[in-house]
KEKE-3310 file (N, C-alpha, C; in steps of 0.2 Angstrom, whole numbers, plus 5000, padded with zeros to 4 digits):
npx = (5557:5546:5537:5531:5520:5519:5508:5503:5495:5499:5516:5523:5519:5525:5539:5538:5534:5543:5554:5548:5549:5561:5565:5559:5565:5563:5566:5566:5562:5561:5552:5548:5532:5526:5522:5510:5501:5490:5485:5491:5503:5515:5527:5531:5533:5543:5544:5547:5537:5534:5533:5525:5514:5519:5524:5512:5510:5519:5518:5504:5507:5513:5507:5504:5492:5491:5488:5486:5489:5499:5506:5519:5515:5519:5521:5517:5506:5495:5481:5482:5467:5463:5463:5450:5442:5440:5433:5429:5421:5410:5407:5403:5413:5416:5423:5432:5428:5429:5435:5432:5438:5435:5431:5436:5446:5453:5455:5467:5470:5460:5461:5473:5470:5461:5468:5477:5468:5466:5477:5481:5475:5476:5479:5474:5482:5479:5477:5469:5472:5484:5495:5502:5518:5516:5521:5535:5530:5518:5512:5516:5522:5529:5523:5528:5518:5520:5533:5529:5525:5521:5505:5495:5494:5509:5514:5504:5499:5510:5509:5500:5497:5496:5498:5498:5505:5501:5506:5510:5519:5533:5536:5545:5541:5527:5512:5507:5492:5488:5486:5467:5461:5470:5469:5457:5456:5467:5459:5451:5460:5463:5458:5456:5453:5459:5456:5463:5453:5452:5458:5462:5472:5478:5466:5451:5439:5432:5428:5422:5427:5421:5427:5430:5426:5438:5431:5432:5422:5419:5418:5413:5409:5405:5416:5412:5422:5422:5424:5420:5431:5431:5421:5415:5429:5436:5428:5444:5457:5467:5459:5452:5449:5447:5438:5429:5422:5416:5410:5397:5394:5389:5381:5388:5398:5416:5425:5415:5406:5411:5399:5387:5379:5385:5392:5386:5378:5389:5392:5382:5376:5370:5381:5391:5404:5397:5396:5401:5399:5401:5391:5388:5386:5393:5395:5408:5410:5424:5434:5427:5427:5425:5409:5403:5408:5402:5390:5388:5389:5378:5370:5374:5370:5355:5354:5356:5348:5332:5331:5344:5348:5342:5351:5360:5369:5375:5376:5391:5399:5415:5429:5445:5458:5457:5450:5435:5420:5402:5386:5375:5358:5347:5334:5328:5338:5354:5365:5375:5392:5409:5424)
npy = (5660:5672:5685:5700:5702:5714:5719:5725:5737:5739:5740:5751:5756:5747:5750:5763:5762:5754:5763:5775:5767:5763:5779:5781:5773:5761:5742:5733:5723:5721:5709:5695:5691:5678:5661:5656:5667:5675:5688:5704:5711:5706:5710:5714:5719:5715:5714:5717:5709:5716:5732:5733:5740:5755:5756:5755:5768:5775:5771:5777:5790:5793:5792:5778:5764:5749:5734:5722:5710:5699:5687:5675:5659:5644:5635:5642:5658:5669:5679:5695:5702:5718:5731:5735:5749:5746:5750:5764:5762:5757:5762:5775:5788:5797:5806:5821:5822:5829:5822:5819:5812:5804:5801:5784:5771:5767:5776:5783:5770:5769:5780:5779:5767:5775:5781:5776:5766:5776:5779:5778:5793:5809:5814:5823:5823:5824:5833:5838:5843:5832:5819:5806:5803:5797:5783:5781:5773:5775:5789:5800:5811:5825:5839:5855:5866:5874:5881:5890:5883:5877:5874:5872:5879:5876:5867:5857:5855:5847:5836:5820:5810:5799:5802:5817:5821:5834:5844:5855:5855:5847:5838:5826:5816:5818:5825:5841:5851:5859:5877:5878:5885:5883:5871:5870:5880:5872:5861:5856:5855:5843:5823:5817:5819:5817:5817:5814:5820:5822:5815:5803:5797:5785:5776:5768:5772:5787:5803:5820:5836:5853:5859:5849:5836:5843:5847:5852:5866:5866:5850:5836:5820:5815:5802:5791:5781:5767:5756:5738:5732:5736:5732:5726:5729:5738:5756:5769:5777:5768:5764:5774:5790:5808:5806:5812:5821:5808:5801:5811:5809:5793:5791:5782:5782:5781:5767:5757:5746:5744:5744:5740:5749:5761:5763:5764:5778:5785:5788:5792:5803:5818:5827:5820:5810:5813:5828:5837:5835:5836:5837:5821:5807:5794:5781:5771:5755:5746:5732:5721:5706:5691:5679:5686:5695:5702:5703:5710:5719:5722:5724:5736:5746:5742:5750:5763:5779:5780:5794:5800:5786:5787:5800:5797:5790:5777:5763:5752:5737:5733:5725:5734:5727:5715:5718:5717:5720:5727:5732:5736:5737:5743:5735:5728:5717:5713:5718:5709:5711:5705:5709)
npz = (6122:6128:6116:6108:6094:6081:6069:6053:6040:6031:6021:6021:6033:6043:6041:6043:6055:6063:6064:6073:6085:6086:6088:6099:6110:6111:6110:6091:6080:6064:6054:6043:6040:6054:6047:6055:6056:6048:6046:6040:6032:6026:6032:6049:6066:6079:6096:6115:6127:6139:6134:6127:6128:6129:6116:6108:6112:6105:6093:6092:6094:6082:6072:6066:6062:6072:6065:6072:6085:6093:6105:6107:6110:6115:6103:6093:6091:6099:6098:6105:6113:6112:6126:6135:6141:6155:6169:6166:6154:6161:6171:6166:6161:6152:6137:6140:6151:6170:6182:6199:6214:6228:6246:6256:6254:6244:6234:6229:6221:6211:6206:6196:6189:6183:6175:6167:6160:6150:6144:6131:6126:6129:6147:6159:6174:6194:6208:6223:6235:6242:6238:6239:6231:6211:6207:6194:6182:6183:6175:6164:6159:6167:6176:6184:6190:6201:6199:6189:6175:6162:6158:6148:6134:6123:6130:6134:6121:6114:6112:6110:6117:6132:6150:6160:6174:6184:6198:6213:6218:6226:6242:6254:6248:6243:6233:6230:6227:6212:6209:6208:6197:6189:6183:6179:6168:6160:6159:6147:6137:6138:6135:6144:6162:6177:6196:6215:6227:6239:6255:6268:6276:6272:6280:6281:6287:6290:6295:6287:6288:6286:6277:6267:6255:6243:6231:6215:6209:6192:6190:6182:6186:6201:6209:6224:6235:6246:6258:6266:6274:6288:6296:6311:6319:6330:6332:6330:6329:6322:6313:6307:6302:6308:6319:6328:6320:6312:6320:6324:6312:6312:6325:6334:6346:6349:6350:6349:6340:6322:6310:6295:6296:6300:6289:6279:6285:6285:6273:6265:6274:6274:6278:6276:6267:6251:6253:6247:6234:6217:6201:6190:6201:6207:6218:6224:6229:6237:6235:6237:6235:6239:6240:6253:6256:6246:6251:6260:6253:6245:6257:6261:6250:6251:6265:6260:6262:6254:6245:6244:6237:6224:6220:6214:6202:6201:6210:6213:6214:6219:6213:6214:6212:6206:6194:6194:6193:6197:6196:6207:6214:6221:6231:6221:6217:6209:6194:6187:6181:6178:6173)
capx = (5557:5541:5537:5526:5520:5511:5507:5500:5490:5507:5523:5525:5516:5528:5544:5537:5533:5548:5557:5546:5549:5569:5565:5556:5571:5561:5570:5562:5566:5556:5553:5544:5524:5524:5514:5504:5498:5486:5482:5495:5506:5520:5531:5530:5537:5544:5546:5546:5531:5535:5534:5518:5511:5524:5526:5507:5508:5524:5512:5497:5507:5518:5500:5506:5489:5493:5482:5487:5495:5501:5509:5521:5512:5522:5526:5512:5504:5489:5479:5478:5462:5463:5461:5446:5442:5437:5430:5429:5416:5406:5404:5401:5417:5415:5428:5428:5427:5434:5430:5434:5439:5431:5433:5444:5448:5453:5454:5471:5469:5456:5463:5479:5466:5456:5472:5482:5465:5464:5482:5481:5474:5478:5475:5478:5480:5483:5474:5464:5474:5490:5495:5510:5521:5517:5526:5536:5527:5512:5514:5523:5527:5526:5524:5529:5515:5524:5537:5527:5528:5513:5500:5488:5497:5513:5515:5498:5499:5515:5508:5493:5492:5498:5496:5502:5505:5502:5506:5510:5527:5533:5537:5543:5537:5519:5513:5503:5487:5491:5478:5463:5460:5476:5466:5450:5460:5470:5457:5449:5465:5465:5453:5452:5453:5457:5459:5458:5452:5450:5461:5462:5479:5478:5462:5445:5435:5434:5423:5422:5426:5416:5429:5431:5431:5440:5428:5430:5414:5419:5419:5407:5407:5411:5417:5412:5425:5422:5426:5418:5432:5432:5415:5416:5433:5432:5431:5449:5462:5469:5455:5445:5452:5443:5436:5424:5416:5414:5405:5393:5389:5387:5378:5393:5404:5423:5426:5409:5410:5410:5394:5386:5374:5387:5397:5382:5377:5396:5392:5375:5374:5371:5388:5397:5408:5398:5393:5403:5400:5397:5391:5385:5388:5394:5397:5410:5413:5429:5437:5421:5429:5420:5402:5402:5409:5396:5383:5388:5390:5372:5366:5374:5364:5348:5353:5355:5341:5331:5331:5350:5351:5341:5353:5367:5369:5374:5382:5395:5403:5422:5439:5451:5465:5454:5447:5431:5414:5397:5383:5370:5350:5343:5329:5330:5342:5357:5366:5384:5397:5414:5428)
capy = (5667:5677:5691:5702:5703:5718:5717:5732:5735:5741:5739:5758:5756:5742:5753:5770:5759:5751:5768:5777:5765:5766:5786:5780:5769:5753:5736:5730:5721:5720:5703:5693:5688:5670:5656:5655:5673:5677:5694:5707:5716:5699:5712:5714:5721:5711:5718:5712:5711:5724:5736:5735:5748:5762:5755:5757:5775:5777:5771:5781:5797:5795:5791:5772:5761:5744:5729:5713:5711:5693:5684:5671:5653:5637:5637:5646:5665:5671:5685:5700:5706:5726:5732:5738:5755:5744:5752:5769:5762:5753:5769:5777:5791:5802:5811:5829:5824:5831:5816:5817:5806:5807:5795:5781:5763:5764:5783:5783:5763:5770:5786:5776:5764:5777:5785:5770:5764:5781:5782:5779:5796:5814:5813:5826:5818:5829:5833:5846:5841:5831:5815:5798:5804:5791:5779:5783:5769:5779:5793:5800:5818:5827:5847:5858:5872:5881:5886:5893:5879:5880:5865:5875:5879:5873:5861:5851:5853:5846:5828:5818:5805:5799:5804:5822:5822:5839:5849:5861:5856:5839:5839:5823:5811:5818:5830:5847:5854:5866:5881:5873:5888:5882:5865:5873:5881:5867:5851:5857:5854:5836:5820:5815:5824:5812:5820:5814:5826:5819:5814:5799:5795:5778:5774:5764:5775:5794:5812:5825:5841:5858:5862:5843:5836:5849:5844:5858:5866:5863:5843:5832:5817:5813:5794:5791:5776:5765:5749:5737:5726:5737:5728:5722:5733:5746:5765:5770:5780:5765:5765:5782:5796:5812:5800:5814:5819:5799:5799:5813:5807:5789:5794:5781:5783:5780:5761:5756:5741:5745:5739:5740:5755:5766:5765:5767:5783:5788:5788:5798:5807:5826:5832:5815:5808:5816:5834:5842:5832:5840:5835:5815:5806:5787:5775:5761:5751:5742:5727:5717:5701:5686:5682:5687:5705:5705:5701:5717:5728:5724:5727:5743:5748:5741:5753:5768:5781:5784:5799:5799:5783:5791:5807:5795:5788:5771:5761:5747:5732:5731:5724:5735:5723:5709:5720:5715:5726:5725:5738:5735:5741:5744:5731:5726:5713:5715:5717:5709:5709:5702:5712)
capz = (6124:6124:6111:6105:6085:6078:6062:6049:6035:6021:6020:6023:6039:6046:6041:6049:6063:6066:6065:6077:6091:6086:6091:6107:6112:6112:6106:6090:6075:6055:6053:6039:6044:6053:6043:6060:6055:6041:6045:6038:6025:6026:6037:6056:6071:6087:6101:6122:6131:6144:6128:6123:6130:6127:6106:6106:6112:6101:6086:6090:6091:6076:6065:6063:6065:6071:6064:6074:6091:6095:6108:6106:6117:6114:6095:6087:6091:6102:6097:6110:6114:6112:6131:6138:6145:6161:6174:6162:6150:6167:6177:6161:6159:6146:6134:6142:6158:6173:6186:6206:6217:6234:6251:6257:6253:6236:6230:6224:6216:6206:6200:6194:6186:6176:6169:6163:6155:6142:6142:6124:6124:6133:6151:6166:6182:6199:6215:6223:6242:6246:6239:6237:6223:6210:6202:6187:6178:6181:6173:6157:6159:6173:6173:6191:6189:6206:6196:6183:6169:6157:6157:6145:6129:6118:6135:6132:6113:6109:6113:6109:6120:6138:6157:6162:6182:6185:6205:6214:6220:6229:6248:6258:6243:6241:6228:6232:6225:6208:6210:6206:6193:6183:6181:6176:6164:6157:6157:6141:6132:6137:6135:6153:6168:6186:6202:6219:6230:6249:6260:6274:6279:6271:6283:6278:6292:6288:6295:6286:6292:6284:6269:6264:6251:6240:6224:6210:6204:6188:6192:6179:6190:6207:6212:6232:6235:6252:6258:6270:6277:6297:6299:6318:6321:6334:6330:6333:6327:6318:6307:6307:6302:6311:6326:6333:6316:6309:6326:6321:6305:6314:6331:6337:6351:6348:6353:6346:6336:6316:6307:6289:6292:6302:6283:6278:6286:6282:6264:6263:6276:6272:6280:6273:6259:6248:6254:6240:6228:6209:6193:6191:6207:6210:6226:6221:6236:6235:6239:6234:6231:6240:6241:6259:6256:6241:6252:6264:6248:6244:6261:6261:6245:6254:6270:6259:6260:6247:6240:6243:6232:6218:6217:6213:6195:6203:6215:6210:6220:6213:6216:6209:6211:6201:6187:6192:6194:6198:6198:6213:6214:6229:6232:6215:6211:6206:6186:6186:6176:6178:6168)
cpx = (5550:5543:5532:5525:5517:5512:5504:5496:5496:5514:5527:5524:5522:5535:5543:5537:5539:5553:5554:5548:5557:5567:5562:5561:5570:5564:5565:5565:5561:5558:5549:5538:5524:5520:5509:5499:5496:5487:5488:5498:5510:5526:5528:5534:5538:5546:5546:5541:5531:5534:5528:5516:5513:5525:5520:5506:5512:5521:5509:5501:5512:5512:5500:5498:5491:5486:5482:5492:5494:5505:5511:5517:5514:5525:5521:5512:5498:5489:5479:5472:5463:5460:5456:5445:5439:5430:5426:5424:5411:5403:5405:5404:5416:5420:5426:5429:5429:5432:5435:5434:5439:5432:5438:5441:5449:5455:5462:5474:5466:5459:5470:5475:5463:5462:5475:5474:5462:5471:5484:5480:5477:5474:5480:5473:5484:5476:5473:5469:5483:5491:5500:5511:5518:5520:5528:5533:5521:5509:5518:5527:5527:5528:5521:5524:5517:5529:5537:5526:5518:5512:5495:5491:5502:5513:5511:5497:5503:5514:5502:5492:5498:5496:5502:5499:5507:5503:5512:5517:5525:5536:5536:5541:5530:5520:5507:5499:5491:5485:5473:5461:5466:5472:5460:5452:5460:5465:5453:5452:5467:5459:5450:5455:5454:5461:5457:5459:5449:5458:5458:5467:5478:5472:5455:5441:5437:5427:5425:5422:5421:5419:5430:5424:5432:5438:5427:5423:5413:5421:5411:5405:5411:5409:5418:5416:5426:5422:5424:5422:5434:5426:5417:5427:5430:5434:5437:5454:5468:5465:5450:5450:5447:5438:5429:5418:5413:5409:5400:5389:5386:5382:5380:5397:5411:5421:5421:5413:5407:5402:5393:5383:5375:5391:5391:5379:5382:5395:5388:5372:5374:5380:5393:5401:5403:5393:5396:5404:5397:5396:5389:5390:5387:5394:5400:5413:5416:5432:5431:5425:5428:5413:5399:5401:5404:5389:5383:5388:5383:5367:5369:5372:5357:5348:5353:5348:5340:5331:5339:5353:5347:5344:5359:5365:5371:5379:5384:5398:5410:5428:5442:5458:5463:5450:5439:5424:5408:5390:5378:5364:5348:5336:5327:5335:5351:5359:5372:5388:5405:5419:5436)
cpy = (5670:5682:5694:5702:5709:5719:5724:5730:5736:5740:5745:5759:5752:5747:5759:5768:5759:5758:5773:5773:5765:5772:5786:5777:5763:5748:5734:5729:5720:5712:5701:5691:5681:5668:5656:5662:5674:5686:5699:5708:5712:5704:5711:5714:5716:5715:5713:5712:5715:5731:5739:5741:5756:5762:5757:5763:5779:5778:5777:5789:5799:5793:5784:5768:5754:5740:5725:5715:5704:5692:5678:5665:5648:5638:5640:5654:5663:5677:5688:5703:5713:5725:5735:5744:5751:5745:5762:5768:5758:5760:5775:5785:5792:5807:5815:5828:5825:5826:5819:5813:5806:5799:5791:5775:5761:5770:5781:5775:5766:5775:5783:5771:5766:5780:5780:5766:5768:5781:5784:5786:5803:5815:5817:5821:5824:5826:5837:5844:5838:5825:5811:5804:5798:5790:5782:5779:5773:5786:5795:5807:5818:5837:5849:5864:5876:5883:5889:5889:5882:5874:5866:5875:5874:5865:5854:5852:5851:5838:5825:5812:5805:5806:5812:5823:5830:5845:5855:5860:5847:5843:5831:5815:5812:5824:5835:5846:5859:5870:5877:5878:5886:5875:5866:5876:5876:5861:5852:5857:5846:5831:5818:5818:5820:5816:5817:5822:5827:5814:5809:5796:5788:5774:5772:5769:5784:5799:5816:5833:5846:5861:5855:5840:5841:5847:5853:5861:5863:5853:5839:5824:5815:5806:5794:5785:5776:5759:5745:5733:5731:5735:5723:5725:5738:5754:5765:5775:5774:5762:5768:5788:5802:5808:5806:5817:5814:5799:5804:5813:5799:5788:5789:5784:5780:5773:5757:5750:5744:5742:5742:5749:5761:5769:5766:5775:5790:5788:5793:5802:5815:5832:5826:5815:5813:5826:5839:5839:5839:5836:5827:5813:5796:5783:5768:5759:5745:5735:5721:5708:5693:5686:5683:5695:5706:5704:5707:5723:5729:5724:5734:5747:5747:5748:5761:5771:5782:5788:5800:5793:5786:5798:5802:5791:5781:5768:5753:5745:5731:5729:5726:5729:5718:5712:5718:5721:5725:5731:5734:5740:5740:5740:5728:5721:5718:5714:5715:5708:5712:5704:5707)
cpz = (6122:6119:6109:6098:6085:6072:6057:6043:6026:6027:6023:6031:6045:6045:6045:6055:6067:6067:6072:6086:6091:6091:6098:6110:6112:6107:6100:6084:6068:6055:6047:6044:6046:6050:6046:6058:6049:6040:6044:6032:6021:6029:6045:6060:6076:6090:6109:6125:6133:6138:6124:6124:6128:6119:6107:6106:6107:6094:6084:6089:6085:6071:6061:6067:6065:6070:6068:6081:6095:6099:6108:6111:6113:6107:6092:6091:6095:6101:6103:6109:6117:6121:6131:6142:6151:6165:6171:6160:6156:6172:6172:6161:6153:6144:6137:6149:6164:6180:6195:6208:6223:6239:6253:6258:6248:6231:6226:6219:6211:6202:6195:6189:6179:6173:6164:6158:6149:6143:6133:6120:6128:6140:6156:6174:6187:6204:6217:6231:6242:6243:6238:6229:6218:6206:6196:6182:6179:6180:6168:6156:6166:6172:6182:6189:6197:6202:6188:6176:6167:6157:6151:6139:6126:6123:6134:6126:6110:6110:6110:6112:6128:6144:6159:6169:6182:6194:6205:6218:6225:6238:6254:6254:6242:6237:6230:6225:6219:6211:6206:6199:6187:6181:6178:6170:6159:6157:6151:6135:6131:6136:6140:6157:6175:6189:6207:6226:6237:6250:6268:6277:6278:6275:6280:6279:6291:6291:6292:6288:6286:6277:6266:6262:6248:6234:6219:6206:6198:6186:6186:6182:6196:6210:6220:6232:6245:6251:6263:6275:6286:6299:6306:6322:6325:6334:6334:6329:6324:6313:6304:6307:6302:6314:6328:6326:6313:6317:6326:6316:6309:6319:6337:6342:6349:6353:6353:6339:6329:6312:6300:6289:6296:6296:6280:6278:6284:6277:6263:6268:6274:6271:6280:6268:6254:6247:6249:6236:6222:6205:6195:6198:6206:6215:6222:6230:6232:6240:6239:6232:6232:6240:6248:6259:6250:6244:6257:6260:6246:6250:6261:6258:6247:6260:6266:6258:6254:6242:6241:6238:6225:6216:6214:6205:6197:6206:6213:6217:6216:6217:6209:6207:6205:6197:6187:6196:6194:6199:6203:6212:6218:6227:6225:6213:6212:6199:6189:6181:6179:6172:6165)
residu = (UNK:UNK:UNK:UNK:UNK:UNK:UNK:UNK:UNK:UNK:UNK:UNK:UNK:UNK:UNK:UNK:UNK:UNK:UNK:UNK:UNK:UNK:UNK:UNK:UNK:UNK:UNK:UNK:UNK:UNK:UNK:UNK:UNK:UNK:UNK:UNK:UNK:UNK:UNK:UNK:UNK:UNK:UNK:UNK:UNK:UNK:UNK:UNK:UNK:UNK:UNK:UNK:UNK:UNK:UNK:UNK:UNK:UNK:UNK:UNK:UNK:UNK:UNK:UNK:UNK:UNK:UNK:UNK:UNK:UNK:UNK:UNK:UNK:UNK:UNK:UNK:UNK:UNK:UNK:UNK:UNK:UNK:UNK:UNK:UNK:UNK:UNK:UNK:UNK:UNK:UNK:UNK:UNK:UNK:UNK:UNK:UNK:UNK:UNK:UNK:UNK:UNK:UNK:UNK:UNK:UNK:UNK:UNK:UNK:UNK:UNK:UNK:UNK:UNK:UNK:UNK:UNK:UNK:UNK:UNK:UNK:UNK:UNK:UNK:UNK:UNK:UNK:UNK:UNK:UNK:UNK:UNK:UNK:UNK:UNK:UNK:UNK:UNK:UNK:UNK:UNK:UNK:UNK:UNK:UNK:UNK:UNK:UNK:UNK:UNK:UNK:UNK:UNK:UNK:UNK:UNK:UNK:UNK:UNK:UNK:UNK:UNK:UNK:UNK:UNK:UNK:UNK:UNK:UNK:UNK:UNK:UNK:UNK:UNK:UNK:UNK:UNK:UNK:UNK:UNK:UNK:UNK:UNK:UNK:UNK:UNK:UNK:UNK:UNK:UNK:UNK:UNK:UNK:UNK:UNK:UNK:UNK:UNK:UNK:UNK:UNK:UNK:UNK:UNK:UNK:UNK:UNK:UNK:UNK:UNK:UNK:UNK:UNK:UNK:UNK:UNK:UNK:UNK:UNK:UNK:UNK:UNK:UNK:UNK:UNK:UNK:UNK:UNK:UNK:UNK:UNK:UNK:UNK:UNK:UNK:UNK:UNK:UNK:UNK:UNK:UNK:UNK:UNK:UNK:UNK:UNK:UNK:UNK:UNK:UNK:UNK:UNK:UNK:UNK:UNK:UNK:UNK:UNK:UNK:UNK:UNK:UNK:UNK:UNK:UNK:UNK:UNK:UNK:UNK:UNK:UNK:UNK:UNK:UNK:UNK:UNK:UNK:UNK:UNK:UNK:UNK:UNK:UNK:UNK:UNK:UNK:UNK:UNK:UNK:UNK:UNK:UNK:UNK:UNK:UNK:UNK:UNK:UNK:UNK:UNK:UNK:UNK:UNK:UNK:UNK:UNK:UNK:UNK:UNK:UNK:UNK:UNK:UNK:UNK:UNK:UNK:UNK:UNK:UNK:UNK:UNK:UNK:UNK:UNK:UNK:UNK:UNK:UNK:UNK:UNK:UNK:UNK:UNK:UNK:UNK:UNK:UNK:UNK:UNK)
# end
């Protein structure tokens, strides 16, 4: 049977622990330190795999540092390597920050993404528009600000870490917009800040009409997320959402076959994806995951104009699903790195 180990630096440390995750509900047991284990106090917790995550948050906010975190493999222990803020410290998220999330092929992966890898710390998550309810797994609280609840005060300071899914009432299984002042408000109380803040009815192909996206001024960066795989599909309402402006920004007719420098022109066009952008500006093109579609994400970077890709801080080739990432340089090369 798997298991987890975690290990401490006292005696002391190993008893608060194991009590704290008693008070969180989680299974766990005081054991002695196996012989395959050096590093620790000669106490240590078990617990189930599935567990990790929520003991580690139980840890952090009861002031218990854990040394060691092992995974049973055959008869001895594998060390875990401490997660990585991912894609966070790759697109270079910054405490403080209030990020957007703008486009489609990927928007609500990503925002689900960047919360779960600062969970460790205080993170509001919401949306400036309409989105899926999510998961109970992804999320820890949840605060209704239509009926008044307080996101700002005792609410955001009676915790120190996890994801607080904050709108403006549920409808249908999706969750509304709070006032975008109540969030301007409240993200100063937390670490990290994810919103997504567009809208495509689950579609690759998207026009922008003249109030979208709904990007907060107060916004420190905003993520453009697009995808390449309607390459050789034909503009339709089974893959465009607003058919007559995508054919404005494109200079397309509906029923026109798809190509690299119509998504292209979708991206950076003036009155495109990111015409309300604020604060630092990205482009992750998603789904990146052969060297074919790596070969169209860096033509798509070659068709971007110029002075359009020097407003942006930088464009990335990524597969959310496979944690892996890539930043792109127009005419330049590429830098990669595999997460």
């Amino acid at each position: 049977m798997t298991e987890i180990i975690l290990t401490f630096a006292s005696t002391h440390a190993s008893i608060t622990g194991e009590r704290a995750l008693l008070d969180a509900g989680i299974s766990v047991k005081v054991m002695p330190l196996p012989g395959a284990i050096s590093a620790g106090c000669g106490l240590c917790l078990r617990i189930p795999p599935e567990s990790l995550t929520i003991s580690e948050r139980a840890l952090h906010n009861a002031g218990v540092e854990i040394q060691g975190r092992y995974i049973s493999e055959n008869s001895g222990y594998k060390p875990i390597i401490d997660k990585i803020r991912q894609f966070s410290d790759t697109l270079g998220i910054r405490r403080g920050d209030v990020v957007s999330i703008i486009g489609c092929g990927g928007k609500t992966s990503l925002l689900h993404s960047l919360a779960d890898e600062n969970r460790a710390e205080k993170v509001l998550l919401s949306t400036t528009t309409r989105i899926l309810r999510p998961a109970p797994n992804q999320f820890d609280r949840e605060i209704d600000a239509s009926v008044g609840a307080d996101i700002v005060g005792d609410a955001a300071n009676s915790f120190r870490s996890g994801i607080t899914l904050v709108h403006g009432g549920d409808t249908n299984g999706k969750i509304h917009s709070p006032r975008v002042t109540l969030i301007e408000d409240a993200h100063t109380t937390y670490d990290y800040t994810f919103l997504e803040c567009d809208g495509s009815r689950g579609l690759p192909l998207k026009g922008w009409q003249a109030h979208e996206p709904v990007v907060p001024d107060f916004t420190a960066l905003t993520i453009g997320v697009c995808t390449l795989w309607p390459k050789g599909q034909m503009i339709s309402e089974l893959n465009t959402y607003n058919i007559p402006e995508f054919c404005a920004l494109t200079g397309a007719p509906a029923g026109d076959e798809v190509t690299v420098s119509m998504i292209a022109a979708m991206v950076s066009h003036p009155e495109g994806m990111f015409q309300k952008a604020r604060g630092r500006k990205l482009l992750l093109i998603n789904q990146t995951e052969t060297p074919e579609s790596f070969a169209l994400a860096q033509e798509l970077t070659e068709l971007l104009p110029r002075d359009f890709y020097e407003e942006l801080t930088g464009v990335f080739a990524c597969s959310l699903r496979e944690s892996a990432i890539c930043q792109l340089t127009k005419s330049e090369g590429t830098i990669c790195e595999t997460l």
